[in-house]
N, C-alpha and C positions, 0 to 999 in steps of 0.2 A: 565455508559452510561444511561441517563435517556432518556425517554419516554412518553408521554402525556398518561398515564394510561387509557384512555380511547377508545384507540385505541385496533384493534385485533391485531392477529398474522401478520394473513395476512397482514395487513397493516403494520405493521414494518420491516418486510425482505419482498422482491416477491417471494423469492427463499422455504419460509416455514421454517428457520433457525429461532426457537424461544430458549426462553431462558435453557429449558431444554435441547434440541440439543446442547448450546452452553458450558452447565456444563459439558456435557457428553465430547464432543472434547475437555473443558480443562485437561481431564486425557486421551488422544488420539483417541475419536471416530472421527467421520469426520462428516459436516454440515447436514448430513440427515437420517444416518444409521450409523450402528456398524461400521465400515471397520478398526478397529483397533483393535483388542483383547485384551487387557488389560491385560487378563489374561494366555495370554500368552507372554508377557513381560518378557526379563531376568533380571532377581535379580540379583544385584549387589554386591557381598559382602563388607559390608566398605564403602559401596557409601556415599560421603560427594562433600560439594564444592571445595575439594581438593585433591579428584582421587578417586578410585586408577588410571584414566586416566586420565584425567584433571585436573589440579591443576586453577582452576576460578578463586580464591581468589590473586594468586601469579603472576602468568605465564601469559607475554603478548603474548605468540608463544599461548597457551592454548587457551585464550578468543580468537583469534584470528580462531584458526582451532574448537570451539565452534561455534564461528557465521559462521562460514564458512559451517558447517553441519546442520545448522538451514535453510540460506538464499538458498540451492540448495546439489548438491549430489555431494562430493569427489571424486567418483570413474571417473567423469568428461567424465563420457559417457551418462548418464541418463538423460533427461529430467525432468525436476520437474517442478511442478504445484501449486500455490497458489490461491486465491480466497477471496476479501473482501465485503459485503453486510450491507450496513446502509442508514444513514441520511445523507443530506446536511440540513444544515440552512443557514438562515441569522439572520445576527445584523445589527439594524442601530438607529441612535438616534430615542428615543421618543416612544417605546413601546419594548413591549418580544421580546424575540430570538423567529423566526419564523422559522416552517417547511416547505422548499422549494419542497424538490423531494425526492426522494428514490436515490441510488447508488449502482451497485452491477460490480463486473467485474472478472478479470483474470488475470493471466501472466504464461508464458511460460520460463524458465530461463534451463542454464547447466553452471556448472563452468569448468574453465580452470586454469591447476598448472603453475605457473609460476616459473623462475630460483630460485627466492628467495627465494624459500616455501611459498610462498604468493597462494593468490585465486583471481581470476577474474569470476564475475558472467556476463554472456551474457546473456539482457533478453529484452523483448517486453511484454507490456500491454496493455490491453485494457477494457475501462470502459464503463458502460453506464448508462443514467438518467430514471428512473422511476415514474411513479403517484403511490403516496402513496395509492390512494383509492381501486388501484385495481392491482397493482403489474406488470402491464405492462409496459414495456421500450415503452419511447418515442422519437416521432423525432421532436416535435415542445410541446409548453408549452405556458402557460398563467404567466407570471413575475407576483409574487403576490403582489411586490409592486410599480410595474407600470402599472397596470392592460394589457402591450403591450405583443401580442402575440409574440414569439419570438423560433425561427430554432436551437435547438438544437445542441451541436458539444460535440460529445462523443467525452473519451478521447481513444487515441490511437497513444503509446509513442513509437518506434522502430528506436532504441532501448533506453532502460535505463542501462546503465551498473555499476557496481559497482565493488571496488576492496578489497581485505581482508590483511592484512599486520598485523607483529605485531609493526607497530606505524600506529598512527591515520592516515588516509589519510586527503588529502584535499577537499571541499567540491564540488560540483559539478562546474565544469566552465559555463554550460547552453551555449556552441558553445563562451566564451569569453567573457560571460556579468560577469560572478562572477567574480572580482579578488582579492576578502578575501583570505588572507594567515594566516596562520596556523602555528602554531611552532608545530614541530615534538613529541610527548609524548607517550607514552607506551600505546599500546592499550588496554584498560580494560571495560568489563562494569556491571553495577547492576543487580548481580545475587542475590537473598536471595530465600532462603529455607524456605515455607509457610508451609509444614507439610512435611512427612517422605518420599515422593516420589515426591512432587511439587515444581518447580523450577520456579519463578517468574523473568521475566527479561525487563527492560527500556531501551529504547534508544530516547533520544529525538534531534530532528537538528533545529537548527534555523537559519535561511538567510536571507539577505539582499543585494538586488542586483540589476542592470538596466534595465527598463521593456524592452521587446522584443517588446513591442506594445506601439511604442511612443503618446505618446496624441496630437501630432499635427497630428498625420494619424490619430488615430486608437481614433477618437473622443469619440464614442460612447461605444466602447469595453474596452478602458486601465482605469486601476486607477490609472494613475500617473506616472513619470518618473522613480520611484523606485518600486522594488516587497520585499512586507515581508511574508513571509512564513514559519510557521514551523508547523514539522509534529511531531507525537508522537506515537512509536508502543511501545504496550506492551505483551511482550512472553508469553505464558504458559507452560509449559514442562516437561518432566521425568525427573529426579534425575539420573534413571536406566539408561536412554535410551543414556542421556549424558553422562553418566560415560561406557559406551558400547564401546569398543573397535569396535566389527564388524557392529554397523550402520553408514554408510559412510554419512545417510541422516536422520533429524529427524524430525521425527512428531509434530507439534507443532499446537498451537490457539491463541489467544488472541484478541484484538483492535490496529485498527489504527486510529488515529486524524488528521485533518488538520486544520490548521488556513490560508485564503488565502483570497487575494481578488476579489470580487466582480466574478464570475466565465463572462468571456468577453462575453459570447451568450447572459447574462443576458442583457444587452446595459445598466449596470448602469453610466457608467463613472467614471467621481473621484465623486460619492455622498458617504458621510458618511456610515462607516459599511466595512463589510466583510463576507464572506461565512465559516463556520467551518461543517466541514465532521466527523463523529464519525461512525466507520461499525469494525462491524466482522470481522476478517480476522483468515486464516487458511487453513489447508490441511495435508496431508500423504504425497504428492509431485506426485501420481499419479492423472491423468486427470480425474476418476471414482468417486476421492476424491470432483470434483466442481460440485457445483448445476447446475442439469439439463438443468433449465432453461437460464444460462447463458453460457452453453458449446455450445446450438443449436443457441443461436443466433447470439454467436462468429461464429460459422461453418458458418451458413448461409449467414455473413454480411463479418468476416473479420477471412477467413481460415487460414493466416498465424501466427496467434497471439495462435492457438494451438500448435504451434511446436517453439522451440528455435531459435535462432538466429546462423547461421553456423559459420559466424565468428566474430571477433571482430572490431565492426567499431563505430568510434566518428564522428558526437559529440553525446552525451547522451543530450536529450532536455524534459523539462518534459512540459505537456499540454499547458503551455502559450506560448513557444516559437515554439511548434508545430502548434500552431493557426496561430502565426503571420506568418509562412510558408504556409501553406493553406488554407487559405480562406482571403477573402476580407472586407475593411472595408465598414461598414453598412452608408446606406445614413440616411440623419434627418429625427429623427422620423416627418412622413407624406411628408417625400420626395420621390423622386424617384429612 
């Protein structure tokens, strides 16, 4: 994750999440304080990438109840909590990748067991944009490169749901618009072992699929008839913690990426370029675990995105097809 080194702290997270804080949560502190012990972690005797509880390496039922204890809590009564904080850029021809806003947000997720031994995560998210200069969340911005002031539209996904199986599932349908299919394959994914208790882990998705925001409406807001997106998290985690029989939920950190276009508030159209997202992301899964500053202003703006989803309902729609359900398209720039 690189940085324009010239910048502070403050200016790279609002929430105060610097790089020290982030060394510390990759061996399980949380984004602003201790709230993991470390040392009081159970040792695992034997702990490798192949049990003595999880077999990573071999076992698709394994990788499978692995992520399934990473993405929310087995015990499927718990509420769990995550939290990502970074950058948005842009690209576009003819000079640097440019720093757009800050991004920091939340999700609220519980898993649910299915017949098959499978896992169903029930979750809601919600993000919001930032000025880098001063770390405040905003509701309106200056496009840096359209000089056009422009209304901001946090994200706010309800729900996003997800399923854990041991074969790959299929990708998101987005309400009908995805329909890439998939051949069925054993679910596995890249775990490696970076030193004696650190468990480094990839997952990366990529899609392609029909914008929700057609460009005969949605002039000023769509990039186009098609959406390419993909995203890229990468885990941090115990050794110990995954090889632990009694944590039904584990503590983890890392990064998430996004490659996307043009974010639609921006009113770039189809011009040249795209937005890529790089932040923090991490937590313990309790709500004490997320910065401050992003719990109060979820409470105060949008109280249900602290608490899980009751039950399970489709379609899962992620930011652009939630746009093109509320809100309206923008009149020409200097129209009415």
């Amino acid at each position: 994750m690189t940085y324009d080194p010239t910048t502070d702290r403050r200016t790279l997270l609002g929430s105060g999440l610097g790089m020290a804080a982030f060394a510390a949560a990759a061996m399980g502190a949380g984004p602003a304080q201790a709230i993991y012990d470390v040392n009081k972690r159970k040792k695992i005797a034997g702990a490798s990438l192949k049990g003595p509880y999880l077999n990573l390496i071999d076992s698709a039922h394994d990788n499978m109840l692995g992520m399934a204890r990473i993405a929310g809590d087995i015990d499927c009564k718990t509420t769990t909590h995550g939290w990502y904080d970074g950058l948005v850029m842009g690209t576009a021809p003819g000079g640097p990748v440019k720093n757009i806003c800050g991004m920091k947000g939340m999700s609220s997720y519980r898993m649910e067991k299915l017949p098959d031994g499978g896992y169903r995560r029930l979750l809601r998210e919600v993000g919001f944009y930032y000025d880098l200069a001063t770390g405040q969340i905003m509701e309106e911005m200056v496009n840096p490169y359209t000089g056009e002031k422009v209304k901001i539209v946090p994200i706010n996904n309800d729900p996003f749901n997800a399923t854990f199986k041991e074969t790959v599932q299929p990708p998101p349908s987005y309400g009908g618009l995805n329909t890439e299919k998939r051949e069925p394959k054993p679910f596995k994914l890249d775990w490696r072992l970076q030193s004696p208790d650190r468990v480094i882990m990839q997952r990366h998705i990529h899609l392609y699929y029909k914008n929700a925001l057609d460009p005969k409406v949605w002039q000023r807001e769509s990039s186009g008839p098609m959406v390419q997106v993909s995203e890229f998290f990468f885990h941090v985690l115990s050794l110990d913690d995954l090889q632990n029989e009694e944590l039904t939920h584990i503590p983890y950190s890392g990064t998430w990426a996004r490659s996307t276009p043009w974010l639609p508030w921006l009113l770039m159209g189809q011009a040249e370029g795209n937005c890529l997202y790089q932040c923090f992301m991490g937590g313990d899964g309790r709500l004490e675990s997320i910065p401050e500053d992003i719990v109060k202003y979820t409470e105060k703006n949008y109280p249900k995105y602290l608490k899980a989803p009751e039950k399970f309902e489709e379609p899962s729609l992620s930011s652009i097809e939630w746009y093109s359900r509320t809100q309206k398209p923008a009149p020409p720039r200097g129209g009415v």
